[in-house]
Wavefront OBJ file of the C-alpha trace (Angstrom):
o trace
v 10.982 -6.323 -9.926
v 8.754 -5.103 -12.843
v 6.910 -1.436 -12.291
v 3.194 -1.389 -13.465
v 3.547 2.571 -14.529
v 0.154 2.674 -15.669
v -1.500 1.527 -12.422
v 0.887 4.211 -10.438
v 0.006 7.063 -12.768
v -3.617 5.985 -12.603
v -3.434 5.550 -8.488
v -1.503 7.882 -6.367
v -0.963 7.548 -2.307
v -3.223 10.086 -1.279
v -1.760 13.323 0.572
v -1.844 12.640 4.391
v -3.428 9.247 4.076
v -4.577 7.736 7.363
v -3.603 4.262 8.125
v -6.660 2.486 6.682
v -5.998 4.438 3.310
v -2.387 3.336 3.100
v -3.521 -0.044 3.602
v -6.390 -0.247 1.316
v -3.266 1.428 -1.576
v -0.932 -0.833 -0.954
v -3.233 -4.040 -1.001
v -4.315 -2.859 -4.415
v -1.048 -2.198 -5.450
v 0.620 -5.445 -4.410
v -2.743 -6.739 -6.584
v -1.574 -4.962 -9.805
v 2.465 -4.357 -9.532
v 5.359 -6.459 -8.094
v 7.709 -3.068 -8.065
v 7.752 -3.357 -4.404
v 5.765 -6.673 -2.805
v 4.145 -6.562 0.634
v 3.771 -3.632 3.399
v 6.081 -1.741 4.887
v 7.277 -2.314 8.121
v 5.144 0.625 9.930
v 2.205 0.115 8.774
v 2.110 -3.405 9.812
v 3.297 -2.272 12.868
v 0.141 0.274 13.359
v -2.362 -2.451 11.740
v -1.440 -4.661 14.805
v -1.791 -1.922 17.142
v -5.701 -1.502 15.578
v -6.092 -5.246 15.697
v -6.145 -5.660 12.088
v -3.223 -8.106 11.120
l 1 2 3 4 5 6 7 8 9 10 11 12 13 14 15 16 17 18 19 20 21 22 23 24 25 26 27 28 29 30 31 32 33 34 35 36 37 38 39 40 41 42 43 44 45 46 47 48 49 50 51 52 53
């Protein structure tokens, strides 16, 4: 899987980040790199629980 460096230099997780920010991150960054497709497992997991799947 290729790494867009650029985009992760330019576009850090931020510290802490509530669930809406870690979602917002990684649908950007499955948008601009394939280094690791999709969500991860827990966040999915807490979208459903907030009724956004």
């Amino acid at each position: 899987m290729a790494i867009n460096k650029e985009w992760h230099l330019r576009n850090k997780m931020p510290t802490n980040a509530t669930i809406e920010q870690q979602y917002k991150w990684h649908f950007e960054h499955n948008k601009n790199c394939n280094c690791h497709p999709g969500y991860p497992k827990k966040l999915i997991e807490e979208m459903k629980k907030k009724g956004k799947n």
